[in-house]
C-alpha positions in Angstrom: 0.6 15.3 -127.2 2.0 11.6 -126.7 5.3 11.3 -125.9 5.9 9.0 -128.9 5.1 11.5 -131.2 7.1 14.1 -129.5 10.0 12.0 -129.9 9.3 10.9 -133.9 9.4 15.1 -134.3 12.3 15.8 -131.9 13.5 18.4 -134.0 11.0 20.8 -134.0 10.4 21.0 -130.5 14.2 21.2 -130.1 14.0 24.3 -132.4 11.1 25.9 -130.7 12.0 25.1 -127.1 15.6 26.0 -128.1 14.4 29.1 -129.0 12.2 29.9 -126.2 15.2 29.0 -124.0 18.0 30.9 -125.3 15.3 34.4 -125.5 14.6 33.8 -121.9 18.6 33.8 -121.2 19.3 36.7 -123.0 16.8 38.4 -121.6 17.1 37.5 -117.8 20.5 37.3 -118.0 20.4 34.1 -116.2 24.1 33.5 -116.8 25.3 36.8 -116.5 24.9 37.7 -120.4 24.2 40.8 -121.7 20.5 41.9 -122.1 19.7 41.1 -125.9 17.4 43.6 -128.1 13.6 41.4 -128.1 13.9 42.4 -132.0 17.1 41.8 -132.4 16.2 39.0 -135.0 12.6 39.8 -135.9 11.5 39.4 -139.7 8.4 41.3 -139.1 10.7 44.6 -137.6 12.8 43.5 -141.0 9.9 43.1 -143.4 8.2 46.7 -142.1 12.5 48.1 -142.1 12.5 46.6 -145.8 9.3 48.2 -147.2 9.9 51.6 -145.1 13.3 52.1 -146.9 12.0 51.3 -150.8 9.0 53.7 -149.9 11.0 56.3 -148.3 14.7 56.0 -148.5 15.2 55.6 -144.8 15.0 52.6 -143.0 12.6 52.9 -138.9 13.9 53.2 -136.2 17.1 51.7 -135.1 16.8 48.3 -137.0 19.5 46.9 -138.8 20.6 44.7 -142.1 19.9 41.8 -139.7 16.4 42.5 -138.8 16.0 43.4 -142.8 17.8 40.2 -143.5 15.8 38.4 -141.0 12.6 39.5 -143.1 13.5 38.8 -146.8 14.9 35.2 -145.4 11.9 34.5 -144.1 9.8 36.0 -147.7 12.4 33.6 -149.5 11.8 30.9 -147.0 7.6 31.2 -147.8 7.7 31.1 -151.2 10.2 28.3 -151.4 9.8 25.8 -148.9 6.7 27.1 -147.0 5.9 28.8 -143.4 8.5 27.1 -141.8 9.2 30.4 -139.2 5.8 29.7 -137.8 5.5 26.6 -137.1 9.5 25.9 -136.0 11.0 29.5 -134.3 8.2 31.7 -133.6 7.3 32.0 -129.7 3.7 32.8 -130.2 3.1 30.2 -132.2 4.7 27.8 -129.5 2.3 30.1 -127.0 -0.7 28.9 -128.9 0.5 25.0 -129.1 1.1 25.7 -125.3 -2.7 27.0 -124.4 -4.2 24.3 -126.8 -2.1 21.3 -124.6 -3.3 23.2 -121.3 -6.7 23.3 -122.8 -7.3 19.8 -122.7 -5.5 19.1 -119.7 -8.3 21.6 -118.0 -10.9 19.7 -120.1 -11.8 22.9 -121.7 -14.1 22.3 -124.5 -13.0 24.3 -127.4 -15.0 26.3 -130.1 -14.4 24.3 -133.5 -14.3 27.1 -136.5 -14.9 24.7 -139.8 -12.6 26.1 -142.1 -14.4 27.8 -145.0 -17.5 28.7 -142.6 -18.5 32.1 -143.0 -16.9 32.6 -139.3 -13.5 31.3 -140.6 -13.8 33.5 -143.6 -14.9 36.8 -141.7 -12.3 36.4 -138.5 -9.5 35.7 -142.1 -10.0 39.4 -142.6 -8.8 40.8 -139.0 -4.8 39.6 -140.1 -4.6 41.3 -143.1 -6.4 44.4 -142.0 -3.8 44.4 -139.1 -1.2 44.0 -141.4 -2.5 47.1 -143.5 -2.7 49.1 -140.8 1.1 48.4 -139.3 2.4 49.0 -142.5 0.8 52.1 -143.2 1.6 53.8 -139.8 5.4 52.5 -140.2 5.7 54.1 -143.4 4.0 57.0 -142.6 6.1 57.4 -139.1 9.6 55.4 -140.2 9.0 54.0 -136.4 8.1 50.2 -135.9 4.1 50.3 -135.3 3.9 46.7 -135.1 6.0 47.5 -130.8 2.5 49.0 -129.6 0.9 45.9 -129.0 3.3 42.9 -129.7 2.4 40.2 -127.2 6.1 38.8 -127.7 7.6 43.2 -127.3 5.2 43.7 -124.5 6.5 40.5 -122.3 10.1 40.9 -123.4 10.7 44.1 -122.3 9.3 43.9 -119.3 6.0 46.3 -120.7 8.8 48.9 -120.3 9.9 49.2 -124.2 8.0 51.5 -126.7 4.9 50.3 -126.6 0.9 51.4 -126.1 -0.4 49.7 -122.7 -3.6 49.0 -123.6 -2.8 47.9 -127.3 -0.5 45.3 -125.5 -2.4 43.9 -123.0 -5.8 43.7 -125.3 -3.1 41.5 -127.5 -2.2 39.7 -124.9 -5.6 38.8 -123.7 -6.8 38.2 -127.3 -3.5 36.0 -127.6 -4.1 34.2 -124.2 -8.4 33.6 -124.3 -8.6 33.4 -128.3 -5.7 30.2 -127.4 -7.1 29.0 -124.6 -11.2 29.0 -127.5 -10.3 28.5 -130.1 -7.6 25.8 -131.7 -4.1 28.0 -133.1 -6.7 31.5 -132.8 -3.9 33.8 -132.9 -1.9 32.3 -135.8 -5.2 31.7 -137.9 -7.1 34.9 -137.2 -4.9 37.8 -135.2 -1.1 37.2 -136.9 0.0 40.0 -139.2 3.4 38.4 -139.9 1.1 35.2 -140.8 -0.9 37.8 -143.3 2.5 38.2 -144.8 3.5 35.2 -145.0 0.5 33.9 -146.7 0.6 37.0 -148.9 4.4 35.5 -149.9 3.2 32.1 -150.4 0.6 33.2 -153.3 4.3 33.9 -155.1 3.5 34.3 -158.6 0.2 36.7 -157.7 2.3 38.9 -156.0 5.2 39.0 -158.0 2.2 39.6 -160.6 0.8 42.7 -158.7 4.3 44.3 -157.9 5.3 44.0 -161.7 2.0 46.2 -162.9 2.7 48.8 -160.0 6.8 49.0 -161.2 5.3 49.0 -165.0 2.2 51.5 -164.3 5.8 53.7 -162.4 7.8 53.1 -165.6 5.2 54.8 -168.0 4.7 57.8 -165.9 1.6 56.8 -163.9 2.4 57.3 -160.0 0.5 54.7 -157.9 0.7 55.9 -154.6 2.3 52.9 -152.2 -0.9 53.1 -150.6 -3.0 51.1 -153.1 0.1 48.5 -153.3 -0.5 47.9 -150.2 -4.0 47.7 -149.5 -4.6 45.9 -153.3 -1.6 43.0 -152.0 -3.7 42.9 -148.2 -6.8 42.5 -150.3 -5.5 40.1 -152.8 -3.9 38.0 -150.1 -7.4 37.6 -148.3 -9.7 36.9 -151.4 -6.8 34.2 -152.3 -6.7 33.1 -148.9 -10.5 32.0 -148.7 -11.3 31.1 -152.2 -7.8 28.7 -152.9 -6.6 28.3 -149.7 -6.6 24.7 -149.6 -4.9 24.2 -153.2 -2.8 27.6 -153.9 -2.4 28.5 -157.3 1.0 29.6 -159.1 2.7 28.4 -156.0 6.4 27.2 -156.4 7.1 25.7 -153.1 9.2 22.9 -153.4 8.1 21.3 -149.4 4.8 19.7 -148.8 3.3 16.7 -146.6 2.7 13.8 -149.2 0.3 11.2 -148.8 1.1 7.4 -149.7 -2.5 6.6 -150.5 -1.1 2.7 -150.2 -0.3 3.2 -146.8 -2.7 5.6 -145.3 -5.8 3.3 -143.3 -8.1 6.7 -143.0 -7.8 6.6 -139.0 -8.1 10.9 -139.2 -4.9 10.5 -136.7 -3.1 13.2 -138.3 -6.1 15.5 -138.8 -6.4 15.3 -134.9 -2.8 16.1 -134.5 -2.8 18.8 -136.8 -2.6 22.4 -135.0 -4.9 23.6 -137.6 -7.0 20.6 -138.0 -6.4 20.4 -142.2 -8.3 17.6 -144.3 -5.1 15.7 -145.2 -6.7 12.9 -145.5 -8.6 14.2 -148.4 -5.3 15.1 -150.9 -2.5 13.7 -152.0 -0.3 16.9 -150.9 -1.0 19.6 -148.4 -0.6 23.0 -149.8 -3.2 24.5 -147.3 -2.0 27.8 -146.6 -2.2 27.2 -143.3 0.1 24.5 -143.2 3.6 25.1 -141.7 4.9 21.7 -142.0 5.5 21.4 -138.7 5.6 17.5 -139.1 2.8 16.9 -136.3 0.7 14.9 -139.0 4.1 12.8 -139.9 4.9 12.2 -136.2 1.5 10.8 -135.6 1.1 8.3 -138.4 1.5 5.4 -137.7 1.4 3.7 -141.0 4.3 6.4 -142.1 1.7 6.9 -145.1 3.0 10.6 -145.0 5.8 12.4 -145.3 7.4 15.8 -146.0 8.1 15.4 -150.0 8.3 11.7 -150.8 12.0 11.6 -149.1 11.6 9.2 -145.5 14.3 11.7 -144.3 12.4 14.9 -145.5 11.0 15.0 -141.9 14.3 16.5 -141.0 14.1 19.0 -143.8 12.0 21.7 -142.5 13.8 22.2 -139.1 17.8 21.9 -141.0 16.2 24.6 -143.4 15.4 27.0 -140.7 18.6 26.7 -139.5 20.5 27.4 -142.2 18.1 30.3 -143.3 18.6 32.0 -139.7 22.7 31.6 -140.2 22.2 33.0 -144.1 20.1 35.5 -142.9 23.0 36.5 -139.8 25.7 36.2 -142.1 24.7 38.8 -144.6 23.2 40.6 -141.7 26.7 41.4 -140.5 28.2 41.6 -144.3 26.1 44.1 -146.0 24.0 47.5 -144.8 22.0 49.7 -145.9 22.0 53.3 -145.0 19.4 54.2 -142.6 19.0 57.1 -144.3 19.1 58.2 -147.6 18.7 61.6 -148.8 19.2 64.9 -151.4 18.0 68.6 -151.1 18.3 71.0 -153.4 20.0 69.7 -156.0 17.4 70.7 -158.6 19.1 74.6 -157.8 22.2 73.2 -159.7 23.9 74.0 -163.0 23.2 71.0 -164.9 27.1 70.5 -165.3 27.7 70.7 -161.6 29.8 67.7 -160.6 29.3 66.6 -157.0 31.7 64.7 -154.9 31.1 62.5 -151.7 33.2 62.3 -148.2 32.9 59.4 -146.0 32.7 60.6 -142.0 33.4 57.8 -139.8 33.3 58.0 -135.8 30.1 59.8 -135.4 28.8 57.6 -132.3 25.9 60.0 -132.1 24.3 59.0 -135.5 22.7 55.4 -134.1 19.4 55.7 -135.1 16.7 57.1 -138.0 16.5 60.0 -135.5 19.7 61.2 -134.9 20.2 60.2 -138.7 17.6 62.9 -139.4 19.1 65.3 -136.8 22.4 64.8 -138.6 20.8 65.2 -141.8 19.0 68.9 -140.3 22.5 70.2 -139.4 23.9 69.4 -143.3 21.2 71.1 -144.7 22.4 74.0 -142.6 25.9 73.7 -144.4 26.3 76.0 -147.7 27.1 73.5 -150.4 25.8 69.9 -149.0 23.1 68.5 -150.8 23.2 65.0 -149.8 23.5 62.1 -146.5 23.4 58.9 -146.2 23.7 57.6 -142.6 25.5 54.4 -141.7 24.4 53.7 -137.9 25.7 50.5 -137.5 28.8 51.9 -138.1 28.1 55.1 -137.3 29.4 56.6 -140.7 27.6 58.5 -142.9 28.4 59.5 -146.5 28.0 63.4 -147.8 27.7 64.6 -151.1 28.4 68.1 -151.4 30.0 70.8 -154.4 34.0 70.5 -154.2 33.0 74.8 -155.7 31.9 75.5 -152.9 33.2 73.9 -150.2 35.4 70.9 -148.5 35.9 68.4 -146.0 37.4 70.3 -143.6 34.5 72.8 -144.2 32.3 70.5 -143.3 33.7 69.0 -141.0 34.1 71.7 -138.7 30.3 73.6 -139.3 29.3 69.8 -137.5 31.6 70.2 -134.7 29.9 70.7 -131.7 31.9 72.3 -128.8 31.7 70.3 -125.7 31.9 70.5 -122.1 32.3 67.4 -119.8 32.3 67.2 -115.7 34.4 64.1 -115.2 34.4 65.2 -111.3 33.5 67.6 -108.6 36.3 69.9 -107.3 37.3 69.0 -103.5 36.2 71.9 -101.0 38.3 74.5 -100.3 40.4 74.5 -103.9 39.7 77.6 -105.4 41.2 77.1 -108.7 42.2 74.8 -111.6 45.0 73.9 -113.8 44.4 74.0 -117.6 46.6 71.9 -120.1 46.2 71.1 -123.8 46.7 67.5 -125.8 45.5 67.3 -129.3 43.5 64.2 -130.4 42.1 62.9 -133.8 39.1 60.7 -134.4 37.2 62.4 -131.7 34.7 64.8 -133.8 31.6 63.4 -133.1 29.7 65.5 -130.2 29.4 62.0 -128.3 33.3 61.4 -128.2 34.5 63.8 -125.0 31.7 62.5 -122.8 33.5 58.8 -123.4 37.1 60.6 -122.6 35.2 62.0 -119.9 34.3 58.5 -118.7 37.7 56.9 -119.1 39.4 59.8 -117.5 36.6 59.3 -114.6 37.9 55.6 -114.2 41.6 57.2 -113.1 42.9 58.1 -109.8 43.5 61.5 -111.1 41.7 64.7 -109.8 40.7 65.6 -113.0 37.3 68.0 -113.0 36.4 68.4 -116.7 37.2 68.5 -120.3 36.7 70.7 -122.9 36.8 71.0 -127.0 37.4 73.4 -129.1 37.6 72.9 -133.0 40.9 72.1 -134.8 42.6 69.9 -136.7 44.3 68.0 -134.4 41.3 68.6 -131.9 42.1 70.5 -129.1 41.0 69.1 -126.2 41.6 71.5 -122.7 41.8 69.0 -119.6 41.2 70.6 -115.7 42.6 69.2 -112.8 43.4 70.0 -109.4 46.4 72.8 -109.3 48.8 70.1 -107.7 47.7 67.6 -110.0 50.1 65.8 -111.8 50.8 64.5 -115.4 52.8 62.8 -117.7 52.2 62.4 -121.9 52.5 58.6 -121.3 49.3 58.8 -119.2 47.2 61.0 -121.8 48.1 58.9 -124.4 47.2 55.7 -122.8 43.8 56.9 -121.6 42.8 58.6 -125.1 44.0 55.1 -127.2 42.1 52.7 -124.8 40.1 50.3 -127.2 36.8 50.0 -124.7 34.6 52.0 -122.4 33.3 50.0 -119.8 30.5 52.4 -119.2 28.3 51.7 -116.0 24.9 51.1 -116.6 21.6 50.7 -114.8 21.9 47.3 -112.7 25.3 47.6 -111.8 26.6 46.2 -114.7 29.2 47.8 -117.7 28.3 47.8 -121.3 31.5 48.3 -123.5 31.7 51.1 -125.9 34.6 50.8 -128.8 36.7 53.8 -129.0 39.3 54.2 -132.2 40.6 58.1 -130.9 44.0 58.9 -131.8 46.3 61.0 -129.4 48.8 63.5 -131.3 50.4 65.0 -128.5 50.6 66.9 -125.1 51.4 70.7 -125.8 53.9 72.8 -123.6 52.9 75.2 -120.6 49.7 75.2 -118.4 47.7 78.1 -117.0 45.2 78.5 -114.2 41.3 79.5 -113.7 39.6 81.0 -110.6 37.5 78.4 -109.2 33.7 80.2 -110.3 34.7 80.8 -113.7 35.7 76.8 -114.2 32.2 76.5 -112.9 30.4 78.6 -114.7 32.0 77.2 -117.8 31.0 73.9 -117.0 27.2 74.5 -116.1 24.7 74.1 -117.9 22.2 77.1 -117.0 18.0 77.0 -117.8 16.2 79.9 -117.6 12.7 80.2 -118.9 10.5 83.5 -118.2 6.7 84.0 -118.7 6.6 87.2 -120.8 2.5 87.6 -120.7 3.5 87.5 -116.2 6.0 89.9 -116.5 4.0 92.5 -117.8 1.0 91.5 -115.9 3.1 92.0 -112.2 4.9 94.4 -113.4 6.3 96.8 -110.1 5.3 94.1 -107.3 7.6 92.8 -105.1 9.1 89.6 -105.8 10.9 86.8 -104.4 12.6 83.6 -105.2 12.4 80.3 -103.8 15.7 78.3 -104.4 16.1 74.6 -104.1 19.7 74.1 -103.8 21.8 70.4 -104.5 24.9 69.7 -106.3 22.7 66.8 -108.0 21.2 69.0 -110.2 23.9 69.0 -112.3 22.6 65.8 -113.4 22.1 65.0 -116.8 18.7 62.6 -116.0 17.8 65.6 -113.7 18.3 68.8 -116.0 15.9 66.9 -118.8 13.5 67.5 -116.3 13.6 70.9 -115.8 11.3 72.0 -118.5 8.5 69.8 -117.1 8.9 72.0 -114.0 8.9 75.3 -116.0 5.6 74.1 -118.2 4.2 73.4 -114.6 4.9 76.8 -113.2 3.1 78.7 -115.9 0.2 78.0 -115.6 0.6 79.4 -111.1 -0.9 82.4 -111.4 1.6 84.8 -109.9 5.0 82.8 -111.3 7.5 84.9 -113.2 9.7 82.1 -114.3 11.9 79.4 -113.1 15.7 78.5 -113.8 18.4 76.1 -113.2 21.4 78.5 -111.5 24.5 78.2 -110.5 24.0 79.8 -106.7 26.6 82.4 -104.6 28.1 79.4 -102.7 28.9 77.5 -106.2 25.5 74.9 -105.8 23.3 74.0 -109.0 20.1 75.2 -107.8 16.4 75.3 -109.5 15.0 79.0 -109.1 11.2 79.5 -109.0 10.6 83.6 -109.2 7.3 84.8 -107.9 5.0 87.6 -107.3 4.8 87.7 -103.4 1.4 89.5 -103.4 -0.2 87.0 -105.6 1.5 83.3 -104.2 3.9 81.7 -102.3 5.9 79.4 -101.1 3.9 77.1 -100.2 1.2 77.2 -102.6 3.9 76.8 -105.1 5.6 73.5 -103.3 1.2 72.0 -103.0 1.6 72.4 -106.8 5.4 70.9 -107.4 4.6 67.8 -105.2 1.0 66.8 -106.5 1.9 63.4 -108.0 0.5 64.0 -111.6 1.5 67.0 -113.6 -0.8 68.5 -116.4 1.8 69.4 -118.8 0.6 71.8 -121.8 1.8 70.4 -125.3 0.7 72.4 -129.0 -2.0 69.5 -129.4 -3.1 69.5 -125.9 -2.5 69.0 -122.4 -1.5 66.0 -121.0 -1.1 64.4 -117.4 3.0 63.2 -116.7 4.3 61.4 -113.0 5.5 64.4 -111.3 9.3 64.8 -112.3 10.2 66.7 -108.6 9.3 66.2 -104.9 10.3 68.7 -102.5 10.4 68.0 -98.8 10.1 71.2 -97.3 9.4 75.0 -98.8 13.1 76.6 -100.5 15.3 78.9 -99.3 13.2 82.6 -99.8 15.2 85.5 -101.3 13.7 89.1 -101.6 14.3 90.2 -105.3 15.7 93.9 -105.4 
């Protein structure tokens, strides 16, 4: 591409490099910014958000009003002014522009697809079939399909984010050789989001087809989403390749427009097209290829075209994008939708059974569609709830329950969950602990001691754990070292600090908002024997092989312990279970647990049949690098989650 030209469309190579630049940034964190979420502002996560919430009430995954905002911006921005998304902002498409320049700086000869061969017409289909298919796993799942093999996800995240390897890096070769072949492959042939788009820019079909499904749902005949969405894929392709080139019952108000007065015929712009269109054979583009990315209006030289018949509408496609992204961010951040949105037995109701609703707020553990639904399982548990909707954004969430048979407070406190919270590790040699009381509000949410926890971890204090216990205020039991001292002042100002820097991976912080309320410090303290304080605070495993038991029955045993205080871990308990499913299927292995040991030590527990194995056989099996793990559906090979240098400490079982 000539430099001249570049310069005649400055500002769509500002947009797209802009936008390459600032995702690279915020990823990297070349400055020191925070990692950004890759999808933080995708329309296709939005568009797949959008259509998973009208089907089921819920909206996937973690996304938010600004992905969903994100998506119907970019639907509005199709059918009014054209794909302006793909040809100014999105990365791939600047990836394909990218491979087609380094294409002919290699001298690569490229494979020429005419449009409207049968070629064209068949390799059309793979989009929209794409585009069926992510759809109909998102709505089936409520999780974002389209993250399995998203070139843009895949590269982003490092290949570490939720994604299927080999979906990914077939996209990402089909992305980088189709590019490198054929002339825009990806956004012609591959792109779902392009599917969609086009789908969009046949307006008045698809407003056409939606109406007869809502009508056909008015009158009593339930059209399953399903054929909605495979009749608007099908549609979309059969408009695509028989009025592509001249869309019908289109309303888009943006187009390239020819001044037959002007143009000489030198095919200039059909050269500098990306997608190689006949403008030179109409009076206005409305290919529905064409993203009026002004290539064709930079390369004229007879300025014979332009975007509408405006000389300054070359400026109109990139200032619209703009100020769609900032629409699209501002009610983003205005508006929400729950995540989730659900009822249960309410048809068991007296028909003049009036229900009320009761906003929860501060529930920091409801930040996704699962933990919505987790929520959700608990209320169900809760005699007179028959309703949720989950704010996560927030994280609020609305019930609607029978004021007959129950309340707030009810509810409130059948949610509670009791916690326990190490904020540190006694010193050796104190053998017990000193218990006081404060009372808190706004800290009911099972999430909210683990971020006292933190902040109280950030002091100089010997505090060694926390402790909750239902009530309204909350009672929250703090344990420190006997001499410790304390002062209301302190309590207060630790429990109404605004921010949790919470250290994460990297080194770095990430700041968590806190809004808890201290009420007050009550009188007198008491004291706890060291071991009990412990045993409180741990968090035991035990898992035993019933079908083992019986079969060793009256042979000796023994147990091999594995003894470290770092077992205590969190990020090392999770993986306890592996261990366990890995140990039933050693012949001999009676079961295997996560104790707290005679000298006050977390330590992992493997109990055995001596006769039958050992030791050592065991520690062959623990240290193999791949575990087969059993699952209902199957078994399945995982990294090995433990590696032990040397064979435990032996102890007879009597």
């Amino acid at each position: 591409m000539k430099c001249n030209s570049i310069k005649k469309n400055w500002m769509k190579h500002l947009l797209q490099w802009g936008v390459l630049i600032m995702i690279i940034i915020f990823l990297t964190k070349v400055f020191g910014t925070k990692t950004s979420d890759p999808e933080a502002y995708c329309p296709m996560g939005g568009l797949e958000t959008l259509a998973t919430y009208l089907v089921n009430g819920s909206m996937a995954c973690s996304m938010t009003m600004v992905q969903i905002m994100m998506g119907g911006v970019l639907a509005l921005g199709v059918i009014l002014f054209g794909k302006l998304f793909c040809g100014y902002i999105c990365p791939l498409g600047l990836v394909n522009e990218l491979f087609y320049r380094l294409r002919r700086k290699l001298k690569i000869t490229a494979i020429r697809i005419k449009s409207g061969s049968v070629a064209d017409k068949v390799l059309r289909i793979i989009k929209y079939a794409l585009l069926f298919f992510i759809f109909y796993m998102t709505l089936s799942s409520s999780e974002l399909f389209c993250k399995n093999f998203d070139p843009y996800y895949a590269v982003a995240t490092g290949f570490k984010g939720e994604l299927t390897i080999w979906m990914a890096v077939t996209a990402i070769g089909v992305l980088v050789l189709g590019s490198l072949l054929v002339d825009m492959f990806w956004c012609k042939y591959i792109c779902p989001l392009g599917a969609a788009s086009n789908i969009f820019k046949f307006t008045l079909w698809f407003v056409g087809l939606v109406l007869i499904f809502v009508i056909l749902t008015l009158v009593g005949i339930n059209v399953p989403w399903l054929y909605l969405l495979a009749a608007a894929c099908i549609m979309g392709y059969l408009l695509e390749i028989l009025t592509g080139k001249h869309p019908k019952l289109n309303p888009q108000m943006l187009t390239v427009v020819k001044n037959e007065d002007k143009c000489n015929n030198c095919g200039m712009c059909e050269k500098r097209c990306p997608h190689h269109i006949e403008i030179s054979k109409v009076g206005k583009v409305k290919d529905v290829d064409c993203t009026l990315c002004g290539e064709c209006v930079a390369a004229c030289k007879q300025e014979a075209l332009t975007i509408t018949k405006c000389k300054c509408g070359k400026y109109l496609p990139a200032i619209i994008v703009v100020v769609l992204f900032f629409i699209a961010l501002y009610l983003g951040n205005k508006t929400e939708l729950p995540t989730i949105d659900l009822t249960w037995n309410t048809e068991q109701l007296a028909p003049e059974t009036v229900l009320e609703k009761a906003e929860l707020t501060g529930l920091t553990s409801v930040k996704c569609y699962g933990s919505s639904m987790a929520f959700k399982a608990k209320l169900e548990r809760v005699p007179g709830v028959y309703g949720v909707k989950t704010f996560v954004k927030r994280h609020a969430a609305v019930v609607t329950y029978n004021p007959a048979q129950t309340d707030v407070e009810a509810i409130n406190k059948a949610i509670f969950v009791p916690t326990t919270f190490r904020v540190g590790s006694p010193e050796a040699g104190v053998d017990s602990v000193k218990i006081i009381t404060i009372r808190t509000e706004k800290m009911y949410d099972k999430m909210d001691p683990n971020y006292l926890g933190l902040q109280l971890r950030n002091t100089d204090k010997r505090i060694y754990g926390i402790e909750t216990e239902y009530a309204c205020p909350l009672i929250v039991r703090i344990y420190m070292h006997p001499e410790e001292s304390y002062t209301e002042d302190f309590f207060e100002e630790i429990v109404e600090k605004d921010v949790l820097m919470m250290p994460v991976a990297g080194g770095e912080a990430k700041e968590i908002p806190c809004d808890f309320e201290f009420v007050k410090l009550e009188k007198g303290e008491s004291f706890m024997a060291m071991r009990p304080y412990l045993e409180k605070m741990f968090k035991t495993f035990e898992a035993e092989y019933k079908q083992n038991i019986d079969k060793y029955a009256g042979q000796p045993m023994e147990i091999m312990e594995f003894a470290d205080q770092n077992y205590e871990k969190p990020i090392i308990m999770r993986n306890i279970p592996f261990l366990s499913n890995l140990m039933l299927q050693q012949d001999g292995v009676i079961g295997t647990y996560l104790v707290l040991n005679e000298d006050n030590v977390p330590a992992i527990q493997i109990k055995y049949a001596k006769n039958i194995t050992n030791g050592e056989k065991l520690l062959k099996e623990i240290n193999k690098p791949v575990w087969n793990i059993s699952y209902k559906d199957g078994s399945k090979e995982e990294s090995a989650r433990f590696n032990f240098d040397k064979v435990g400490t032996i102890k007879p079982v009597r």
